[in-house]
ROLOGU-619541 format. One record per residue: residue in three letters; x, y, z of N, C-alpha, C, CB in turn. Coordinates in steps of 0.02 Angstrom, whole numbers, padded with zeros to 5 digits, always signed. Glycine has a CB too. Example, Ala and Ser with C-alpha at 12.3 -4.5 7.8 and 13.67 -1.06 7.14 Angstrom:
ROLOGU-619541
Ala+00660-00284+00390+00615-00225+00390+00660-00165+00390+00565-00224+00452 Ser+00642-00112+00354+00684-00053+00357+00645+00002+00394+00704-00030+00286 
***
This chain:
ROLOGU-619541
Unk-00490-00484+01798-00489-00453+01733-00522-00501+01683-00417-00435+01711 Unk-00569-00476+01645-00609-00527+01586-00583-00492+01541-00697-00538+01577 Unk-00581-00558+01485-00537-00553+01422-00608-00566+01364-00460-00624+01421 Unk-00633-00506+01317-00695-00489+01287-00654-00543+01225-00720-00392+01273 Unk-00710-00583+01188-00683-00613+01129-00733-00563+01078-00693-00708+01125 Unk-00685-00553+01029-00699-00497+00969-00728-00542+00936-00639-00455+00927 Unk-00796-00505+00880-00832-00550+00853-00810-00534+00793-00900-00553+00866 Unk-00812-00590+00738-00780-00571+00666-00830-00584+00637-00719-00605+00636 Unk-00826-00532+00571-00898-00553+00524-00848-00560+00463-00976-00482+00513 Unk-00870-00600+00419-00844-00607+00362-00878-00555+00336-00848-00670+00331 Unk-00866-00532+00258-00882-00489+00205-00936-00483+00191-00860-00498+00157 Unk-00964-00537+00172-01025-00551+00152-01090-00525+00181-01027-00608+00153 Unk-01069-00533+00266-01115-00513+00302-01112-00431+00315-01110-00553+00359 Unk-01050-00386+00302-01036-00316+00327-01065-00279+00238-00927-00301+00359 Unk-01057-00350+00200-01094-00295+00146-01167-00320+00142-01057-00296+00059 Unk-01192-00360+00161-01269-00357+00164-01304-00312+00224-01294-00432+00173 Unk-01259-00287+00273-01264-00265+00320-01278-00178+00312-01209-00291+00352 Unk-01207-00149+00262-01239-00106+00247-01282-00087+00182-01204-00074+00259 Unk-01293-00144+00148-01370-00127+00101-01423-00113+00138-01400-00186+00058 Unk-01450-00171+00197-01489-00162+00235-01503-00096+00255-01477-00195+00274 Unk-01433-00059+00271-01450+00012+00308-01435+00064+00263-01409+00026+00376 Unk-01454+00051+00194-01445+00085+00163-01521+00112+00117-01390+00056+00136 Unk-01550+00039+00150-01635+00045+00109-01672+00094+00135-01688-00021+00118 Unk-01703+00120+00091-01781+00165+00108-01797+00120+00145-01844+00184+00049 Unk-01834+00179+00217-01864+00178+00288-01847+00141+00324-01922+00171+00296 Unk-01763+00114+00318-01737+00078+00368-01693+00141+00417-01689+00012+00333 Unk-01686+00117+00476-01611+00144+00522-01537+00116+00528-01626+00139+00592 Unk-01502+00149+00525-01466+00113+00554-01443+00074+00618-01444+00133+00544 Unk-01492+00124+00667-01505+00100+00728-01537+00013+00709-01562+00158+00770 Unk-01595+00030+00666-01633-00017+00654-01612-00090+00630-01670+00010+00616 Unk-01553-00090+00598-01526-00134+00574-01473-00169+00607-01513-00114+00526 Unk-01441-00125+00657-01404-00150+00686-01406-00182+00757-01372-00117+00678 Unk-01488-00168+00757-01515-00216+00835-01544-00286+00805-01594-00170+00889 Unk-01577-00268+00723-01584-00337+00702-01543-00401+00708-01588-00333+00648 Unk-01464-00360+00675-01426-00385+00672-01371-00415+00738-01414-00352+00631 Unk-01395-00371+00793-01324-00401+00869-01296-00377+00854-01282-00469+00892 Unk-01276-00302+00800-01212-00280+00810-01217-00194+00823-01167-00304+00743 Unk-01153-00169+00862-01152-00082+00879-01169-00035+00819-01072-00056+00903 Unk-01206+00014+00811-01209+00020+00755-01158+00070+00740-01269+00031+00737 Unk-01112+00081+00790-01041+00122+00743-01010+00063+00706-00966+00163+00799 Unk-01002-00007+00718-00976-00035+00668-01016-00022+00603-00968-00102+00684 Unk-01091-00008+00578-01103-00019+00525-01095+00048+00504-01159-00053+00514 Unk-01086+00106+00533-01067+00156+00522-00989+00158+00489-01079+00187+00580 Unk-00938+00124+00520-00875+00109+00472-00876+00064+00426-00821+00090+00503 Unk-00917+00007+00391-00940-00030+00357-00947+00014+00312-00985-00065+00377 Unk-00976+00046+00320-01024+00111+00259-00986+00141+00244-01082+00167+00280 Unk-00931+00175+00284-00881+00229+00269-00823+00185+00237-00857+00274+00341 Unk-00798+00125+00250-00766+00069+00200-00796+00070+00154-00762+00002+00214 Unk-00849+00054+00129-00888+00032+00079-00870+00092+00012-00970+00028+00110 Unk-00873+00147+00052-00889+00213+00012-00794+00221-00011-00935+00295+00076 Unk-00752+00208+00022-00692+00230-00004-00662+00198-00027-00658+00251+00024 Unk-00670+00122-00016-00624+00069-00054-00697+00028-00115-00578-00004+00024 Unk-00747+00036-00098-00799-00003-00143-00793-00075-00145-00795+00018-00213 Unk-00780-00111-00200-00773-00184-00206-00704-00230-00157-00763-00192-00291 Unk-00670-00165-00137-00591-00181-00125-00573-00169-00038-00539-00119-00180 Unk-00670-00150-00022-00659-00154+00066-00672-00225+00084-00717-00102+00116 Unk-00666-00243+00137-00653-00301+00188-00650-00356+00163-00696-00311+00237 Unk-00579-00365+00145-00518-00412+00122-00523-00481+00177-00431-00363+00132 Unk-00519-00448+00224-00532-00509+00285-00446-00495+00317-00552-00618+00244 Unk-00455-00546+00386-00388-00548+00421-00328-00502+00411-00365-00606+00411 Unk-00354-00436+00408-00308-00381+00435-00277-00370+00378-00260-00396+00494 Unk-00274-00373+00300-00269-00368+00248-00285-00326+00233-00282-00399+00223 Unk-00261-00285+00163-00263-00251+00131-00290-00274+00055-00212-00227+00142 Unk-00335-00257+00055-00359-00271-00035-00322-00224-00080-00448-00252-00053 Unk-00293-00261-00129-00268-00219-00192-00289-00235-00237-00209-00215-00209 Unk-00278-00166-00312-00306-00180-00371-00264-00214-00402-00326-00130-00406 Unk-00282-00215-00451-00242-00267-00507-00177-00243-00504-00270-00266-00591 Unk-00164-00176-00540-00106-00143-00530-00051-00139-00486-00121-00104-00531 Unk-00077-00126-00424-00060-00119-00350-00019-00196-00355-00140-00112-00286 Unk-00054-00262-00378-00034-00308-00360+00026-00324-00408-00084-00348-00353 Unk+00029-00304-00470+00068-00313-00520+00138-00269-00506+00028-00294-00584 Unk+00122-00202-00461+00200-00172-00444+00203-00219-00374+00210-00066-00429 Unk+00165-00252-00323+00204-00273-00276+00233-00355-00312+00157-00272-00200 Unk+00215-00400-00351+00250-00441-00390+00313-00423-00441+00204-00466-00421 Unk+00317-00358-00474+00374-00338-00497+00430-00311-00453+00359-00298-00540 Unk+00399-00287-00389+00454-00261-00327+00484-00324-00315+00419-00226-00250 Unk+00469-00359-00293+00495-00435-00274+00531-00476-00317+00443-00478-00260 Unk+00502-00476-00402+00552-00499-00439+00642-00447-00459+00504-00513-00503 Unk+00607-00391-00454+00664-00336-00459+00741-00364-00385+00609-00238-00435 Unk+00699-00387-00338+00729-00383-00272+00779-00436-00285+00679-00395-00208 Unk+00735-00510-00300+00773-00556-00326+00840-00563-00380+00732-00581-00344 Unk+00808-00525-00408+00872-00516-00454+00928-00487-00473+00864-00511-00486 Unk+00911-00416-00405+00965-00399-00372+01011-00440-00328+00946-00356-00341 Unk+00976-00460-00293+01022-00521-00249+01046-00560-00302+00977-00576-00192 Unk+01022-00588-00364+01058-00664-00389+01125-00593-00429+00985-00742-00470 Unk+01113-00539-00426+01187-00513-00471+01208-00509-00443+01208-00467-00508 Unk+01196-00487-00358+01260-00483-00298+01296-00534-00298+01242-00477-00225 Unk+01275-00576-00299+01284-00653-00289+01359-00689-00345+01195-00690-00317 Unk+01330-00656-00397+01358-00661-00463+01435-00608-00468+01291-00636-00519 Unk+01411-00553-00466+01470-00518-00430+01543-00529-00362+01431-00476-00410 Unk+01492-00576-00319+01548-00583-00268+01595-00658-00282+01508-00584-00187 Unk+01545-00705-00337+01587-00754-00356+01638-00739-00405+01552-00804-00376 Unk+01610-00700-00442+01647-00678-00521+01736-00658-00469+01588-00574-00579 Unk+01727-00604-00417+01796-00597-00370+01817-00634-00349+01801-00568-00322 Unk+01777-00690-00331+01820-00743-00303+01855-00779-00345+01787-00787-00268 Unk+01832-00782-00383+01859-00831-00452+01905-00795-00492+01799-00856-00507 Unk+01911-00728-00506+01937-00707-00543+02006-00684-00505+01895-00666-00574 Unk+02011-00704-00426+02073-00667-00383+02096-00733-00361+02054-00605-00314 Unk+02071-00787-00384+02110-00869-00354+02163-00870-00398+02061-00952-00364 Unk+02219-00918-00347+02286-00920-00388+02284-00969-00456+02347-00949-00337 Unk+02336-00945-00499+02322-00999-00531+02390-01070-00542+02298-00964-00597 
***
């Protein structure tokens, strides 16, 4: 059994990649034999490109978010925290308030 090593392209190259195949009287065939790569990848390159725009290929299995996106997942997390520090606050307040005196 052979074990295929996956080739990674950074960003840079999947968006120059599909400008290339995006120019008058190029292929995509054409571009992607220039390039060593299948051309269904530049075919999903393109189809990324088109639905997320500036916010496709984040890199390492990531998700790009907008500003927003990022501002409710930093307020989810502070919300979370500070639920826990009242639990926290709550289960001492019982302890303290049911010790003998």
């Amino acid at each position: 059994m052979s074990v295929q090593n996956r080739r990674k392209y950074d960003s840079d190259f999947k968006r120059n990649a599909v400008l290339l195949s995006e120019e008058p009287g190029r292929t995509v065939s054409e571009v992607a034999e220039n390039l060593g790569v299948n051309r269904e990848l530049i075919y999903r390159w393109r189809r990324q490109m088109r639905e997320r725009g500036e916010l496709a290929f984040p890199g390492n299995g990531k998700i790009a978010l907008t500003q927003d996106q990022k501002r409710i997942r930093e307020l989810e997390k502070k919300l979370k925290d500070t639920e826990m520090e009242r639990d926290i606050l709550k289960k001492a307040m019982a302890i303290f308030s049911s010790a003998p005196k």
